[in-house]
C-alpha atoms as a printed R data frame, in Angstrom:
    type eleno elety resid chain resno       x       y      z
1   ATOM     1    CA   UNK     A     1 -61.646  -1.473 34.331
2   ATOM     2    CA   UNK     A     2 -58.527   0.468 32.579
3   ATOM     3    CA   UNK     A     3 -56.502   0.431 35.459
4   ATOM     4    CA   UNK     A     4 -57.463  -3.564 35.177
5   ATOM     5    CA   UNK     A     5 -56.852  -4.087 31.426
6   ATOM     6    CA   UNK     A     6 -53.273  -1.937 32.451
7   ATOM     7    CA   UNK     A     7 -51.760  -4.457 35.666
8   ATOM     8    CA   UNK     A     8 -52.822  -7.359 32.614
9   ATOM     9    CA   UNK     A     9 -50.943  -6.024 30.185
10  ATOM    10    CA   UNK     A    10 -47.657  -5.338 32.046
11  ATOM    11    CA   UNK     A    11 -47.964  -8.649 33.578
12  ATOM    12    CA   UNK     A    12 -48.990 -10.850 30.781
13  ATOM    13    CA   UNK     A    13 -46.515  -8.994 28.574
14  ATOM    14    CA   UNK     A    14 -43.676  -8.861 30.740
15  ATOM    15    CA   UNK     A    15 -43.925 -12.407 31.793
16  ATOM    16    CA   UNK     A    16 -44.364 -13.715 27.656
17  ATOM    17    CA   UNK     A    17 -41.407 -12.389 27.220
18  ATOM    18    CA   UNK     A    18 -39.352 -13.856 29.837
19  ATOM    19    CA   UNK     A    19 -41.071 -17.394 29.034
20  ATOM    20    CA   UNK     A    20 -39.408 -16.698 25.385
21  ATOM    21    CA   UNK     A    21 -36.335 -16.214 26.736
22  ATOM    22    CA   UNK     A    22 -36.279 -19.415 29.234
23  ATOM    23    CA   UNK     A    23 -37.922 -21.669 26.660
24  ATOM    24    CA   UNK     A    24 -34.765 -20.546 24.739
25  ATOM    25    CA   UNK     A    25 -32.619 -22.125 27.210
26  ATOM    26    CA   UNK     A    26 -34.858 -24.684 27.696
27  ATOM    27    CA   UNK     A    27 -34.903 -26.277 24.200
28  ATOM    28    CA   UNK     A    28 -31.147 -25.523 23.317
29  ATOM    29    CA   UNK     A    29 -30.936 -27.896 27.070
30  ATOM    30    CA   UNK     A    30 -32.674 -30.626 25.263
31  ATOM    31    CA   UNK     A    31 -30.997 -30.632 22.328
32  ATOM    32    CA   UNK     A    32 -27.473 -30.877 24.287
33  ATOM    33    CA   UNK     A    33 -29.226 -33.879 26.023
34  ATOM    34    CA   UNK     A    34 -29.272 -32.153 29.659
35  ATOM    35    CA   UNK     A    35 -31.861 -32.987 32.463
36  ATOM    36    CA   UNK     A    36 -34.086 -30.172 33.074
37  ATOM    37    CA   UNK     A    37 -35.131 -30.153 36.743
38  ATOM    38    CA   UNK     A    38 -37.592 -27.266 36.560
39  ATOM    39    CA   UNK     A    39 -38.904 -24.890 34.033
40  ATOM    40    CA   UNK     A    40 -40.215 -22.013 36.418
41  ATOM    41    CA   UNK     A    41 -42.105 -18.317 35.412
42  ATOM    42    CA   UNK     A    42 -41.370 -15.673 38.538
43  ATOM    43    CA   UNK     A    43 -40.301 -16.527 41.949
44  ATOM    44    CA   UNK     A    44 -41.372 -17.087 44.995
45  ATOM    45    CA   UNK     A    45 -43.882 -20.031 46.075
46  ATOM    46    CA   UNK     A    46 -45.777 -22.034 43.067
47  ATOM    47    CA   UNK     A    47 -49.277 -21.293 41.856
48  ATOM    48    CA   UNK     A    48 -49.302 -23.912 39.055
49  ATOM    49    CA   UNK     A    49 -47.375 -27.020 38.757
50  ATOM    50    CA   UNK     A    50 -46.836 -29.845 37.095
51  ATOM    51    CA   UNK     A    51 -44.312 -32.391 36.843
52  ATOM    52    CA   UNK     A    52 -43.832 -34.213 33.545
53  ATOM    53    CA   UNK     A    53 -40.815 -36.794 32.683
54  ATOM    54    CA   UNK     A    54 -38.755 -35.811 35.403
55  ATOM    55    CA   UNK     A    55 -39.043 -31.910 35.038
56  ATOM    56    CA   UNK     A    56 -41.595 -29.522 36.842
57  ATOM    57    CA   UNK     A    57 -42.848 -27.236 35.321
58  ATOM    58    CA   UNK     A    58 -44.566 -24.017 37.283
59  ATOM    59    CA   UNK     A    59 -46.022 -20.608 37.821
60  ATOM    60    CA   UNK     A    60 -44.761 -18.733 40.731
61  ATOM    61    CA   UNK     A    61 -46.554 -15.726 42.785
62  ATOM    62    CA   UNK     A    62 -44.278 -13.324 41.472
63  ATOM    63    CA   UNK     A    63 -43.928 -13.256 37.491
64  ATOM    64    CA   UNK     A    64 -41.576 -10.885 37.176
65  ATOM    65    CA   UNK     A    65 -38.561 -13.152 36.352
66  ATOM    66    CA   UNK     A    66 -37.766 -17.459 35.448
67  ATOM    67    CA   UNK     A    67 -35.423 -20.036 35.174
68  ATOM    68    CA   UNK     A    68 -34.581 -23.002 33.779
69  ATOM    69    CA   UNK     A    69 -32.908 -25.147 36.216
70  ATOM    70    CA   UNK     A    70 -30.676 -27.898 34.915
71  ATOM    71    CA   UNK     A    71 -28.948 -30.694 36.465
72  ATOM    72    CA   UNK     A    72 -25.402 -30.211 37.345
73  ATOM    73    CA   UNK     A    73 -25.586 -26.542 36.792
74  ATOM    74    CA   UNK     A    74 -24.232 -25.823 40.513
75  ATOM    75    CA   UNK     A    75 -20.500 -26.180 40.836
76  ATOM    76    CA   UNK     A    76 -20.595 -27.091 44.154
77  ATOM    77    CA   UNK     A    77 -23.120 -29.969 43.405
78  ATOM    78    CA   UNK     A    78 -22.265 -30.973 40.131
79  ATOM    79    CA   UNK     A    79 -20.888 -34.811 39.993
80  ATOM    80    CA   UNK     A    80 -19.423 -34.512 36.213
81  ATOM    81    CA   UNK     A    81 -21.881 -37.601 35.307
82  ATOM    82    CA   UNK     A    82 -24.257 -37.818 31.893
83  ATOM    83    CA   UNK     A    83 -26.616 -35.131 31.261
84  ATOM    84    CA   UNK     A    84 -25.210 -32.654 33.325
85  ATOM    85    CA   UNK     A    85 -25.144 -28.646 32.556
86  ATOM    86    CA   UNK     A    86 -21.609 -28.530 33.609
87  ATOM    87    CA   UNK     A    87 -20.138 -31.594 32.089
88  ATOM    88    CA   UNK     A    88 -20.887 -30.463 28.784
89  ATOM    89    CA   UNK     A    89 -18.353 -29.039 26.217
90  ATOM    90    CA   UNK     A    90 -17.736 -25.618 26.339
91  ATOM    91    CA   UNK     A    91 -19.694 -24.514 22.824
92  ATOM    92    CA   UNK     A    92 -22.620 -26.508 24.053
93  ATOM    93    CA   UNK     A    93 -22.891 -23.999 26.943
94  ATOM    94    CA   UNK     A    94 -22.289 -21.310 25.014
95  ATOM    95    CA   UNK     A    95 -25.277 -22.195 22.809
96  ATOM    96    CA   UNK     A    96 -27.683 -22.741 26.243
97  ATOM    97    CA   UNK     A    97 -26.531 -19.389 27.594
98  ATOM    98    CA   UNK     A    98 -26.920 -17.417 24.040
99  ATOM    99    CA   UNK     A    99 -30.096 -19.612 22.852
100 ATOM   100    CA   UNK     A   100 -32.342 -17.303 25.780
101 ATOM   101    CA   UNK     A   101 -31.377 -13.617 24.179
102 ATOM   102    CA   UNK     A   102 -31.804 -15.332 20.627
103 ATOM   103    CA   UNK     A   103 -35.069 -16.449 21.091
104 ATOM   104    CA   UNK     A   104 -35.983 -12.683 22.765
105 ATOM   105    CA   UNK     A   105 -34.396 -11.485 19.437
106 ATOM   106    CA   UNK     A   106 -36.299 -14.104 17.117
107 ATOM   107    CA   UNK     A   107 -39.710 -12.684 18.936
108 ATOM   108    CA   UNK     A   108 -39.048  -8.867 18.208
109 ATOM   109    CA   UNK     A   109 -38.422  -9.781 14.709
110 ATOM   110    CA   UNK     A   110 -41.786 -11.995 14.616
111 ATOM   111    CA   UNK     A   111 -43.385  -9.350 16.263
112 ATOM   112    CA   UNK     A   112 -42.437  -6.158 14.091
113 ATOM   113    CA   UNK     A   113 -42.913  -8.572 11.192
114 ATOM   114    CA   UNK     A   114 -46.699  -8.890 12.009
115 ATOM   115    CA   UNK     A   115 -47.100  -5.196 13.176
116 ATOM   116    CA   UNK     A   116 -45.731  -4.154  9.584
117 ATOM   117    CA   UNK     A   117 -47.709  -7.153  7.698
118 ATOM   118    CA   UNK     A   118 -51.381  -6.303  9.257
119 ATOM   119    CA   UNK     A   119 -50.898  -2.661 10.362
120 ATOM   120    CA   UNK     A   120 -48.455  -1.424  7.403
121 ATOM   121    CA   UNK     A   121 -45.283   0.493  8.029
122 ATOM   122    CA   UNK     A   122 -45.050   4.522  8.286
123 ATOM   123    CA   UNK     A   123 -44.106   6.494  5.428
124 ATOM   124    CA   UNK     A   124 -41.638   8.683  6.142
125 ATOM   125    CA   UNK     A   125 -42.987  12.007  7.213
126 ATOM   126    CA   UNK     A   126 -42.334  14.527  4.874
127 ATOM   127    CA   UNK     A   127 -44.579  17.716  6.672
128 ATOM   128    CA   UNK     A   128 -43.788  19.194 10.070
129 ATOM   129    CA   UNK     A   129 -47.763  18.462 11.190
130 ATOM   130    CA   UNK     A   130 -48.012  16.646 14.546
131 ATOM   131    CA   UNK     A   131 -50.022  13.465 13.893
132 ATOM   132    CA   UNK     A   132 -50.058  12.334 18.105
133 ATOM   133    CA   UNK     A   133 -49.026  13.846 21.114
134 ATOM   134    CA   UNK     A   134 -48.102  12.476 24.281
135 ATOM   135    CA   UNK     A   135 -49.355  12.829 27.792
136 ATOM   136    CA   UNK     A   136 -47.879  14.808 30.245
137 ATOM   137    CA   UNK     A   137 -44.839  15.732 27.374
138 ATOM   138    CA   UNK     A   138 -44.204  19.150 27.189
139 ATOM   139    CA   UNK     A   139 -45.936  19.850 23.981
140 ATOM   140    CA   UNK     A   140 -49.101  18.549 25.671
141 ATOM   141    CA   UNK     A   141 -48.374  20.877 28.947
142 ATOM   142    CA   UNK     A   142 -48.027  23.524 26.354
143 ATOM   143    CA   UNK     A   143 -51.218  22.473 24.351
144 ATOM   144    CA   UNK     A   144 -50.484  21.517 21.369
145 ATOM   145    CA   UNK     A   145 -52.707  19.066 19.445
146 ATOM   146    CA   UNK     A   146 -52.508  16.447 16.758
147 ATOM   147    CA   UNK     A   147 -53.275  18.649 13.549
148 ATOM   148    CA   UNK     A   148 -50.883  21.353 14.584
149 ATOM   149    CA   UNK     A   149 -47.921  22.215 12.243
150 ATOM   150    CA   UNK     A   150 -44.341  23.626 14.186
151 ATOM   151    CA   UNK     A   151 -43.611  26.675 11.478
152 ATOM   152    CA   UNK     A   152 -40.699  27.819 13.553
153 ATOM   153    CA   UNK     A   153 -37.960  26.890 16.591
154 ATOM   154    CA   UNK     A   154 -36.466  29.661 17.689
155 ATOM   155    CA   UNK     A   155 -36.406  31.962 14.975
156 ATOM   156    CA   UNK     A   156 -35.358  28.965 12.341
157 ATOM   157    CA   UNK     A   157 -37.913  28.011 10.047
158 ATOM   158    CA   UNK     A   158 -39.173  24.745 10.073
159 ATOM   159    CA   UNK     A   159 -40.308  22.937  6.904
160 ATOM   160    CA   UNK     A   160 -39.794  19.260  7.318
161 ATOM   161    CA   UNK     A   161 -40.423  16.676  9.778
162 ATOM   162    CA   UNK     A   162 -36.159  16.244  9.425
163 ATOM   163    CA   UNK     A   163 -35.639  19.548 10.159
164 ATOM   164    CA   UNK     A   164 -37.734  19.692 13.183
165 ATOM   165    CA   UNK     A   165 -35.778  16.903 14.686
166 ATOM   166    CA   UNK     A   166 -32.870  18.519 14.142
167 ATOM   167    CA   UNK     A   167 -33.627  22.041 15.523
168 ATOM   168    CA   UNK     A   168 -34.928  19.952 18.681
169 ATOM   169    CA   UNK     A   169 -31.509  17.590 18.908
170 ATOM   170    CA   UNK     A   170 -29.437  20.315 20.756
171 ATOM   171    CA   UNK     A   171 -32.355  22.432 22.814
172 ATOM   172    CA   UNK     A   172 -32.608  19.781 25.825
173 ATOM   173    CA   UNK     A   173 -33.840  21.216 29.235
174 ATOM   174    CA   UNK     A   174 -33.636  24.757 27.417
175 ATOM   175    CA   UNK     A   175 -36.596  27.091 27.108
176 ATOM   176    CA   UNK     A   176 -37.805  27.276 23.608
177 ATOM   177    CA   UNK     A   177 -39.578  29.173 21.204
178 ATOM   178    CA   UNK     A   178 -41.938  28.253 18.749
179 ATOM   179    CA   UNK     A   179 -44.540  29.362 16.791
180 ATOM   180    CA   UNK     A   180 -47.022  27.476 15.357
181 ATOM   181    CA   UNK     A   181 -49.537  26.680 12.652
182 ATOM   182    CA   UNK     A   182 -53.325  25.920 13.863
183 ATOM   183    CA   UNK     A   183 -55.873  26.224 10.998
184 ATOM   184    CA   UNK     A   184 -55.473  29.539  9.813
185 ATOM   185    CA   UNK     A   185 -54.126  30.882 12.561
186 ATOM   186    CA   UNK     A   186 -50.413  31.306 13.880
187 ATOM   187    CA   UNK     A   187 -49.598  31.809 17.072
188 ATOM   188    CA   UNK     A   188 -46.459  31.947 19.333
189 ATOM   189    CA   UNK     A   189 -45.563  30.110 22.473
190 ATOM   190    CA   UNK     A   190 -42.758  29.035 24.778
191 ATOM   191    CA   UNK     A   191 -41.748  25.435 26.632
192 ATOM   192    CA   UNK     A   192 -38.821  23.997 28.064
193 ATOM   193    CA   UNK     A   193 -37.594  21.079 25.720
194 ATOM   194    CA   UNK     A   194 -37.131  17.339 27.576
195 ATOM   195    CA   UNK     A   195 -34.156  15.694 27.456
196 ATOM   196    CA   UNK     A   196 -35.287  11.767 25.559
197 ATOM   197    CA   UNK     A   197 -33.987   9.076 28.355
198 ATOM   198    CA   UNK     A   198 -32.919   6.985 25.559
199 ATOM   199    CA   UNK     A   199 -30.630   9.442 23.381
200 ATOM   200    CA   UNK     A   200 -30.095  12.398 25.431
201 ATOM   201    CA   UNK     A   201 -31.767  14.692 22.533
202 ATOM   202    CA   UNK     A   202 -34.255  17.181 23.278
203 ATOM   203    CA   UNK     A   203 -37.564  16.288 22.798
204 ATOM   204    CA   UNK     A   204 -41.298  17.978 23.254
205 ATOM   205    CA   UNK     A   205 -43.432  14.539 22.620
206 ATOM   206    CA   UNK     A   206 -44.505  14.658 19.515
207 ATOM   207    CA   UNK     A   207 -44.735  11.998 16.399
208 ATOM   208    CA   UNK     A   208 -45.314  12.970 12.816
209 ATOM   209    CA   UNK     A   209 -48.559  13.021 11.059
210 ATOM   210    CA   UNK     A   210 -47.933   9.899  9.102
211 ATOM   211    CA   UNK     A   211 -49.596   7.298  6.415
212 ATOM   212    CA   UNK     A   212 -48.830   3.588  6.284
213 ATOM   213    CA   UNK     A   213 -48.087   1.674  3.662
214 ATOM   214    CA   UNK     A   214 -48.983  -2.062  3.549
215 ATOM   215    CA   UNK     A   215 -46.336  -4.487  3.285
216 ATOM   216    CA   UNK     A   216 -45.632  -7.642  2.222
217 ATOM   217    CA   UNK     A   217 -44.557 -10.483  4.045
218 ATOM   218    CA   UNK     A   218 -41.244 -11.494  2.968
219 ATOM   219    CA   UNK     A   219 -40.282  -7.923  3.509
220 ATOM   220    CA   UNK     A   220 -42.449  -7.341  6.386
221 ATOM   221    CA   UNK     A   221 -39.082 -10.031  8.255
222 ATOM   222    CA   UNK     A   222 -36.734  -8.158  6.439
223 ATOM   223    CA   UNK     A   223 -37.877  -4.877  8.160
224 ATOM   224    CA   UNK     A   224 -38.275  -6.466 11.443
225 ATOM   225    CA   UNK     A   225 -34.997  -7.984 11.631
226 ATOM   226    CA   UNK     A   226 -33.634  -4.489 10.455
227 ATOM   227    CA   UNK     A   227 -35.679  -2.374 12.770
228 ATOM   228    CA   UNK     A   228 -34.879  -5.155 15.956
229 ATOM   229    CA   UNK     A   229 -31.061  -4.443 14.738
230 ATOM   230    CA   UNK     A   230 -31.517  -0.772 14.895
231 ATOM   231    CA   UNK     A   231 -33.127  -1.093 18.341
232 ATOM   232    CA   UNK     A   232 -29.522  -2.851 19.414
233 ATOM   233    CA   UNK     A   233 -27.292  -0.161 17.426
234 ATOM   234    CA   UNK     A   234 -28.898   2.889 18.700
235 ATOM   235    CA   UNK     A   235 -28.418   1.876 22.951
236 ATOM   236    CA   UNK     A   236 -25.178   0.091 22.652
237 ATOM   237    CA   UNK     A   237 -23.937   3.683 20.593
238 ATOM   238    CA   UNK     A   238 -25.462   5.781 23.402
239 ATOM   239    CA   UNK     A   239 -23.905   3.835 26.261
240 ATOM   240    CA   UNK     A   240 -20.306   3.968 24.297
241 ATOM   241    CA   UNK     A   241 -20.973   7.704 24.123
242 ATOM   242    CA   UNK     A   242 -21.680   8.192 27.687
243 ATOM   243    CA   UNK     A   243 -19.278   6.166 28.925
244 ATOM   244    CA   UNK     A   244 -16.651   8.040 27.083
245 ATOM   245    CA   UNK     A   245 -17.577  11.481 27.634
246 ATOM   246    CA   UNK     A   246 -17.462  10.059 31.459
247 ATOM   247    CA   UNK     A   247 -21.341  10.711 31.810
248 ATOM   248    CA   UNK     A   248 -24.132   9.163 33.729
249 ATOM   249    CA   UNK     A   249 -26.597   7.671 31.213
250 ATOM   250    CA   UNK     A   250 -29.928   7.943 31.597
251 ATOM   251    CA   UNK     A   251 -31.823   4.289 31.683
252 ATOM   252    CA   UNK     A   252 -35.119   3.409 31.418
253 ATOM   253    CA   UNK     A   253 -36.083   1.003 34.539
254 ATOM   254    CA   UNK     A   254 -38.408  -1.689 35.890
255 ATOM   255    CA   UNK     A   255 -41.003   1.163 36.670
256 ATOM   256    CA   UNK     A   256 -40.422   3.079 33.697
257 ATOM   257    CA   UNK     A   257 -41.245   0.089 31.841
258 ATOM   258    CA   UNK     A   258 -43.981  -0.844 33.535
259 ATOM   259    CA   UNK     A   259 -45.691   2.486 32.908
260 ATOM   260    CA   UNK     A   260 -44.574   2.322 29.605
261 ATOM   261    CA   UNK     A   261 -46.550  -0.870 28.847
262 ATOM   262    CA   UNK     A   262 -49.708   0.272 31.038
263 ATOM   263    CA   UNK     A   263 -49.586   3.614 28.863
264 ATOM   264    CA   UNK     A   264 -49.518   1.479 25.892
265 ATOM   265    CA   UNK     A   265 -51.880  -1.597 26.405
266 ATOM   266    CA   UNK     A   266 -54.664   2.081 26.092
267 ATOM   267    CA   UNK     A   267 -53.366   3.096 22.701
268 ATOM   268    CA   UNK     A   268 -54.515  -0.246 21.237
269 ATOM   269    CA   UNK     A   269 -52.466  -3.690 19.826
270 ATOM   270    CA   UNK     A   270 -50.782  -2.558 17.475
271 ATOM   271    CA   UNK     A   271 -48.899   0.025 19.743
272 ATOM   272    CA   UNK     A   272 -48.725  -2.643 21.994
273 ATOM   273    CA   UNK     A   273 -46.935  -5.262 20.164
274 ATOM   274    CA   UNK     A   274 -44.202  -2.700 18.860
275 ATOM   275    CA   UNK     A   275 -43.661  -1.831 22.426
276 ATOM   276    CA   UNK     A   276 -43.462  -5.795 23.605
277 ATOM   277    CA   UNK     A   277 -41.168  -6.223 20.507
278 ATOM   278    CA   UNK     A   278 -38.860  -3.010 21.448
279 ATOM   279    CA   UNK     A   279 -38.577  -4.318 25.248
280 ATOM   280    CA   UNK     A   280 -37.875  -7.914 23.758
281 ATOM   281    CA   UNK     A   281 -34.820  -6.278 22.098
282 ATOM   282    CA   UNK     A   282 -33.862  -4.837 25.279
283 ATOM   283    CA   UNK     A   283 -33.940  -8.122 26.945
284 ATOM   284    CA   UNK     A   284 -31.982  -9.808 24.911
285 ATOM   285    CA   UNK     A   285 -29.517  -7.133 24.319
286 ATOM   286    CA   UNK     A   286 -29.076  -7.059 27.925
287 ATOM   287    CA   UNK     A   287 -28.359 -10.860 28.693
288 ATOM   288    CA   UNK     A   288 -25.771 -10.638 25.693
289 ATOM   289    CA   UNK     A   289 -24.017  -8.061 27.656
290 ATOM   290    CA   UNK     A   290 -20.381  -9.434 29.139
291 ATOM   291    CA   UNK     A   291 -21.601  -9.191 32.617
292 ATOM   292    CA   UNK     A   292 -20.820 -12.051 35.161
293 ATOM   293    CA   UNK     A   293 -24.001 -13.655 35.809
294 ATOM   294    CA   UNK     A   294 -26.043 -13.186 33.013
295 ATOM   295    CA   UNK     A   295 -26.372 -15.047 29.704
296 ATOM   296    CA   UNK     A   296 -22.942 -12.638 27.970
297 ATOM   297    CA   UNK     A   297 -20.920 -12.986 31.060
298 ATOM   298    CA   UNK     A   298 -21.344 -17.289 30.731
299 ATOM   299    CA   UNK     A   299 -20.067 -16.754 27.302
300 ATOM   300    CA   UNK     A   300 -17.382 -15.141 28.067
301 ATOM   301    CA   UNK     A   301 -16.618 -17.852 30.707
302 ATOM   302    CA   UNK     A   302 -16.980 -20.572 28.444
303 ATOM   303    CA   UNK     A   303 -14.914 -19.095 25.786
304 ATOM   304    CA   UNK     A   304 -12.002 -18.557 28.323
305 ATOM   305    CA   UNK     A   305 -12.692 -22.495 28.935
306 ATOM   306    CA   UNK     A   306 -12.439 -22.943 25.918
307 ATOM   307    CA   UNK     A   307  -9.264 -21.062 25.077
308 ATOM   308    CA   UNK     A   308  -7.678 -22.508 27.939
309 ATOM   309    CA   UNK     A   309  -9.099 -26.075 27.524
310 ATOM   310    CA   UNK     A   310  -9.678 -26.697 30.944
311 ATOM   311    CA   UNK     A   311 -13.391 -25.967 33.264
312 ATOM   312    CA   UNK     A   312 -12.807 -23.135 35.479
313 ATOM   313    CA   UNK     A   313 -12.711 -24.392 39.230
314 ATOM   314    CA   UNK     A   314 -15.696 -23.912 41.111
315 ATOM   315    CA   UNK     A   315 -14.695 -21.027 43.386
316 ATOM   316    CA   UNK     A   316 -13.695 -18.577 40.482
317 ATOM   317    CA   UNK     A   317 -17.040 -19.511 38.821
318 ATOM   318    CA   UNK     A   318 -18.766 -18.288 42.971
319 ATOM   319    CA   UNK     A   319 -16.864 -15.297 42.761
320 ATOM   320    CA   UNK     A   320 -17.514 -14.507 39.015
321 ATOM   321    CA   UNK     A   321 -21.382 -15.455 39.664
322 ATOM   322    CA   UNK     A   322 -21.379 -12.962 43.136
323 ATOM   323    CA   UNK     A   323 -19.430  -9.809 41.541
324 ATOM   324    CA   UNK     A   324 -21.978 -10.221 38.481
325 ATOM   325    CA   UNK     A   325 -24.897 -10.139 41.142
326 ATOM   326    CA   UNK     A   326 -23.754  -7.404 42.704
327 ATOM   327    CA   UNK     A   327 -23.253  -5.174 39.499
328 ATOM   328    CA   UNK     A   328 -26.868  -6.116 38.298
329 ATOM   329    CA   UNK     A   329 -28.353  -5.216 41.402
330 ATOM   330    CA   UNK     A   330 -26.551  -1.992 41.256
331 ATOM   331    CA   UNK     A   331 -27.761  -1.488 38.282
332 ATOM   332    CA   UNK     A   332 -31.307  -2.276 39.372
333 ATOM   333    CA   UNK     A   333 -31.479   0.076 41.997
334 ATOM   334    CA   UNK     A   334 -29.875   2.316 39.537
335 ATOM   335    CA   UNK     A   335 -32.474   2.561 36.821
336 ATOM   336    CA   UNK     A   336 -35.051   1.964 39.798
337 ATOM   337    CA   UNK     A   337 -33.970   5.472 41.085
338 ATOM   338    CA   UNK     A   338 -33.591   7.155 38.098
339 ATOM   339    CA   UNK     A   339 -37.005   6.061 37.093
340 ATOM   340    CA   UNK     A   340 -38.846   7.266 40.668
341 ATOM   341    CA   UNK     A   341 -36.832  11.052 40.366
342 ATOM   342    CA   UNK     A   342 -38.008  11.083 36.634
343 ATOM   343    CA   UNK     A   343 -41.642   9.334 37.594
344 ATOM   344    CA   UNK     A   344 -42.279   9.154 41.065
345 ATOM   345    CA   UNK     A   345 -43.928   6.041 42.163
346 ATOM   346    CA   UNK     A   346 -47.213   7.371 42.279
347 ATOM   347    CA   UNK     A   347 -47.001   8.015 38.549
348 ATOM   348    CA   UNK     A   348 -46.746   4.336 37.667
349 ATOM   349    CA   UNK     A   349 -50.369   3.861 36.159
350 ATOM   350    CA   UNK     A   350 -51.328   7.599 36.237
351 ATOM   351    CA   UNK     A   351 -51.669   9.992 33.515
């Protein structure tokens, strides 16, 4: 029945979030007045359809993906008539190719909104006391429990929950020590810290024993919107970072996130929504980035159309379209790999 409740969650939560981001396009379509010709969630053959006013609308077998198909969005088929994708001036694409991350943006800030509104918003740990620890992490390896308070890290004593995280930053894929506070007892032990896929800081897998605070709801949007921007700073700074230091990042992919989201569809809504809201971030962040293909690189192709007041011919927009496929499947396999050598395959639903 887990196992169950876990393939629903990644797929009902995986595919919500990619009908955000196509109804996105879809409505900014309508508003420009262009003829939707199908409104699809996956790929592959339909499960559901229906057509409606000219547009079918469907579930496909596989609902890891969608698209909005318009007409005239083809260059090699598009006629230059009314209601065509194509046709229209360059701003209006701009706002049908940026309307899809928005929307994914909109939803994380909805969604941390009501986390923070029903569920209240951590106060910030003050104590070095573990409050949760996570599965297969190398705290948990070394068996440490929730209750437990880190007193030292190597020889430097440990106070705060700040200071803690700071000891840990610069320890990655080292061999610690620690010794720690159970009860009345102390006792000393020794683990090799993990190296967080997301920052490159050294981590054990720990979160702070914390209280929440209940919050209102005008401010309950105000954090959202500031936590979803945080969630946008903190990659984009890492990527800079590795890029310059001329280092491969490390990426969470398709199968981490999966078994991300199975993980957290156990530890209960709340826990669940955060994580739907953080990968919603993600999403959009991702389509905003200038590759050719995806929602950024259109941007940037519209904006050069605009600069130069002219529509880019149809063979530079092919070759624009198949570099920016190639790149993003690179990048597929890319985070695919990384994910099975940190994961392995087997590990997708396991503990």
């Amino acid at each position: 029945m887990t196992i169950v409740l876990q393939v629903l969650g990644v797929t009902a939560g995986l595919g919500f979030l990619i009908f955000i981001h196509e109804l996105g396009h879809f409505f900014a379509a309508k508003m420009c007045k262009v003829r939707i010709l199908t409104f699809a969630i996956g790929f592959g053959p339909d499960l559901i359809k229906h057509t409606y006013k000219g547009t079918k609308y469907c579930i496909k077998a596989v609902p890891f993906g969608g698209f909005v198909s318009m007409a005239g969005d083809n260059p090699t088929g598009a006629t230059g008539g009314e209601g065509e994708y194509l046709s229209l001036k360059w701003y209006r694409k701009v706002w049908i190719s940026f309307a899809g991350p928005f929307f994914n943006y909109a939803l994380a800030v909805f969604l941390f909104a009501f986390v923070f509104n029903i569920w209240g918003t951590p106060k910030l740990p003050i104590s070095s006391s573990i409050g949760a620890v996570v599965e297969n992490c190398p705290a948990a390896q070394a068996g440490l429990v929730p209750g437990d308070k880190i007193k030292s890290i190597d020889g430097v004593e440990i106070d705060t929950w700040n200071e803690l995280l700071s000891n840990l930053k610069n320890k990655a894929e080292k061999q610690t020590a620690f010794v720690i506070e159970r009860g009345i007892y102390s006792f000393d032990l020794s683990m090799i810290v993990a190296k967080d896929s997301a920052t490159g800081e050294g981590s054990i897998g720990i979160a702070p024993l914390t209280t929440n605070i209940k919050v209102g709801f005008f401010k309950s949007i105000c954090l959202g919107a500031k936590v979803s921007i945080t969630q946008t700073v903190l990659p984009v700074a890492y990527l800079i970072d590795k890029v310059i230091s001329f280092e491969t990042p490390e990426i969470l992919g398709p199968i981490g996130i999966m078994r991300t989201m199975a993980n957290v569809t156990k530890s209960g809504m709340q826990d669940y929504l955060r994580f739907l809201a953080i990968i919603s971030v993600a999403l959009g962040l991702f389509n905003l980035f200038p590759i050719p293909m995806v929602d950024g690189g259109m941007i940037v192709l519209f904006f050069v159309e605009g600069i130069i007041k002219k529509q880019i011919s149809a063979k530079i927009v092919q070759i624009y379209n198949t570099i920016g496929l190639v790149f993003t499947v690179v990048i597929f396999l890319f985070a695919t790999y990384s994910d099975i050598l940190r994961l392995g395959v087997g590990k997708l639903f396991g503990k």
